[in-house]
C-alpha positions as CSV (number, residue, x, y, z in Angstrom):
1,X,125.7,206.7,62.1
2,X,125.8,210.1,60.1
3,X,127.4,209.1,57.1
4,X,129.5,213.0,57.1
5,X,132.1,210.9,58.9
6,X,133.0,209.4,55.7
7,X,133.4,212.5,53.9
8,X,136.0,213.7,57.0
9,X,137.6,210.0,56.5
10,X,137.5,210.4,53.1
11,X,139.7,213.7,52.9
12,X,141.5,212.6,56.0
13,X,142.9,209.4,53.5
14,X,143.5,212.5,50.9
15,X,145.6,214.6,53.6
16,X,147.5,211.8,54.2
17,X,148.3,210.8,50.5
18,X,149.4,214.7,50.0
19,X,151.6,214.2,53.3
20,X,153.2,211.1,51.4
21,X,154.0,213.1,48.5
22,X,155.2,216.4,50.0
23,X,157.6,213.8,51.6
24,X,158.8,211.6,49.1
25,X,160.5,214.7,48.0
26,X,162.8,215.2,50.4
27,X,164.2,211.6,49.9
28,X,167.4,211.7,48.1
29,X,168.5,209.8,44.6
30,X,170.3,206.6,44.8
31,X,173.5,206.2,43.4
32,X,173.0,202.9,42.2
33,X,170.8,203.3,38.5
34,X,167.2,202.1,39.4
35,X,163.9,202.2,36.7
36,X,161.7,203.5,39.8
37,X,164.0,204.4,42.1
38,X,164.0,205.4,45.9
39,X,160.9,207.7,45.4
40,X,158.9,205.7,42.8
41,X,156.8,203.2,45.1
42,X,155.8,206.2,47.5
43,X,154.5,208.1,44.9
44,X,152.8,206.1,43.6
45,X,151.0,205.0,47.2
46,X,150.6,209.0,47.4
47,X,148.7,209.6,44.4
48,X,146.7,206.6,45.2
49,X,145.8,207.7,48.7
50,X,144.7,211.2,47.0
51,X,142.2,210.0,43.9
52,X,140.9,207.0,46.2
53,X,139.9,209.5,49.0
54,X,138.7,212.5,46.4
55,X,136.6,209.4,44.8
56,X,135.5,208.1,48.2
57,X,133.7,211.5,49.0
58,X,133.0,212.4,45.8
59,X,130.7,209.2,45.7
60,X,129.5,210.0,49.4
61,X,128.5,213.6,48.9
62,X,126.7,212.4,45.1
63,X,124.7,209.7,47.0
64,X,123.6,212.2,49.9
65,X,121.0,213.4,46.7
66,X,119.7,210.7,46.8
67,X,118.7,210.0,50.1
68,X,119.1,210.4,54.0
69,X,122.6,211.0,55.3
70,X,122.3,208.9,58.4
71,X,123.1,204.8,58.3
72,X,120.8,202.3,60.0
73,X,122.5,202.0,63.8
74,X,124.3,198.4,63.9
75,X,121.6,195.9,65.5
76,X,118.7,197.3,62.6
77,X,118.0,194.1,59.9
78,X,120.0,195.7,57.2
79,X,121.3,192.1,56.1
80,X,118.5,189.4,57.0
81,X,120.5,186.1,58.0
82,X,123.3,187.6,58.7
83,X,124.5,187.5,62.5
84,X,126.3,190.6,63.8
85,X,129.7,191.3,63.9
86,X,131.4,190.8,67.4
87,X,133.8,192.4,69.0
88,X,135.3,189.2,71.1
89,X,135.7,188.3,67.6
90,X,137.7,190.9,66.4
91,X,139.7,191.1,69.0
92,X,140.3,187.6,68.9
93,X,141.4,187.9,65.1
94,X,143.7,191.1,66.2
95,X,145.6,189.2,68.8
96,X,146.0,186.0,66.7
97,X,147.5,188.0,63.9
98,X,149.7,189.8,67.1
99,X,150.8,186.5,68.1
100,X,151.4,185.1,64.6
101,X,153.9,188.0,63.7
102,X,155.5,188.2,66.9
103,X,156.0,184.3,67.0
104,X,157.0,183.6,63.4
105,X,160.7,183.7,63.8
106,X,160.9,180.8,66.2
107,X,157.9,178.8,65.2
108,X,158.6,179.7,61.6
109,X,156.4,180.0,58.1
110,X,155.9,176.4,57.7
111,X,154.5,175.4,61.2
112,X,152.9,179.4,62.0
113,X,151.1,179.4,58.8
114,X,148.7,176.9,58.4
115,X,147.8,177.0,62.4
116,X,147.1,180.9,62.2
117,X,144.9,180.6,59.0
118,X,143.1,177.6,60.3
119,X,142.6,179.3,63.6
120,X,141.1,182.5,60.8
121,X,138.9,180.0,59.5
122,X,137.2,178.9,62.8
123,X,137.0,182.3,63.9
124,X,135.4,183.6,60.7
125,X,133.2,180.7,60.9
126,X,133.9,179.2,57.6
127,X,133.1,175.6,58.7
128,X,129.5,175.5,57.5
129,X,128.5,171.4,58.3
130,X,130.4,168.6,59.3
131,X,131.6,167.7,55.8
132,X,133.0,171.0,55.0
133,X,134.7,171.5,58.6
134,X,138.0,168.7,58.0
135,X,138.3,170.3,54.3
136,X,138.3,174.0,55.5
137,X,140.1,173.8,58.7
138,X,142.4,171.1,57.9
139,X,143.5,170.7,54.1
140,X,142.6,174.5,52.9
141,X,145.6,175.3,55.4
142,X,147.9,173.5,54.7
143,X,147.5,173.5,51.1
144,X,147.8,177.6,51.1
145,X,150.9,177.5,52.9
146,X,153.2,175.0,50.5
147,X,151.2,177.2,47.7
148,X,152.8,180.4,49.4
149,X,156.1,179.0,50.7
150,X,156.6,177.5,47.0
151,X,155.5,180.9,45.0
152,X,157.6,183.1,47.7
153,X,160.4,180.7,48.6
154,X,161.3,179.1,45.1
155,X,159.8,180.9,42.3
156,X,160.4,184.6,43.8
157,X,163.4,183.8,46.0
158,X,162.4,185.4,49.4
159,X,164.0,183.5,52.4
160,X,161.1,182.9,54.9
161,X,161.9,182.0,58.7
162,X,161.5,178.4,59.1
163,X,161.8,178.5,63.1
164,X,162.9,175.3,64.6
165,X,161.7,173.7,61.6
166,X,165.6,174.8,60.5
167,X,167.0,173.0,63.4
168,X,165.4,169.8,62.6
169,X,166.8,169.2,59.2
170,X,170.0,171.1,59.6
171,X,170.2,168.1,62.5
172,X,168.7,165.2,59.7
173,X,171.3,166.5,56.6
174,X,174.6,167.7,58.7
């Protein structure tokens, strides 16, 4: 692969940074007195987009002194050990992330959760040996997801769906 095309992606991310700038200036001030206000967290994404993508090709066009321009094609040995990427894979991942969004609402956070990140797991093949496969696929799970639902729900406030999970103990406490 001619590494160019990261260069073009590169000042593509810039373009689209400036875009995010030009157009956080056309949003209005909020009545209501805010520290950041309405244009504070876009400009912010803006100037990151621009000096991330000016660094991105400025590192790209420094390395292409130092060597060839063109990557190994996927399939070379470029990491010994490691087995390529595939795309049933990928798509796998895509759709389960598809289906985890789409379904949250009625399944909810506490049930959705820890099925779509051990599903992750096993797809990313993080069950190396028996022993490690019940802790990784099972616990590591379950554990995230009472870490995340008690950091977002309790300490931060934000109301996640519980699904039918509501409906059961609305039913057990009315």
């Amino acid at each position: 692969m001619d590494r160019r095309v990261d260069v073009a992606v590169a000042l593509a991310v810039v373009a689209l940074g400036v875009a995010i700038l030009v157009l956080t200036q056309r949003i209005a001030d909020s009545p209501v007195p805010d520290p950041i206000g309405p244009r504070g967290v876009p400009t912010v994404l803006g100037t990151f987009f621009v000096v991330a993508g000016i660094l991105l090709a400025g590192r790209r066009l420094i390395g292409w002194r130092d060597g060839d321009t063109f990557v190994p094609h996927e399939g070379s040995d470029d990491d010994p050990g490691v087995p390529p990427g595939s795309a049933r894979r990928a798509l796998s991942i895509w759709l389960a992330a598809l289906v985890y969004v789409v379904t949250l609402p009625w399944v909810g956070f506490i049930v959705g959760t820890p099925l779509f990140t051990a599903f992750m797991l096993w797809r990313l093949e993080m069950n190396r040996g028996p022993l490690l496969m019940i802790p990784a696929i099972v616990a590591f799970p379950v554990i995230f997801t009472a870490a995340c639902y008690l950091f977002f729900a309790t300490f931060l406030g934000v109301r996640l769906p519980l699904g039918f999970v509501r409906e059961i103990v609305t039913r057990l406490t009315g």
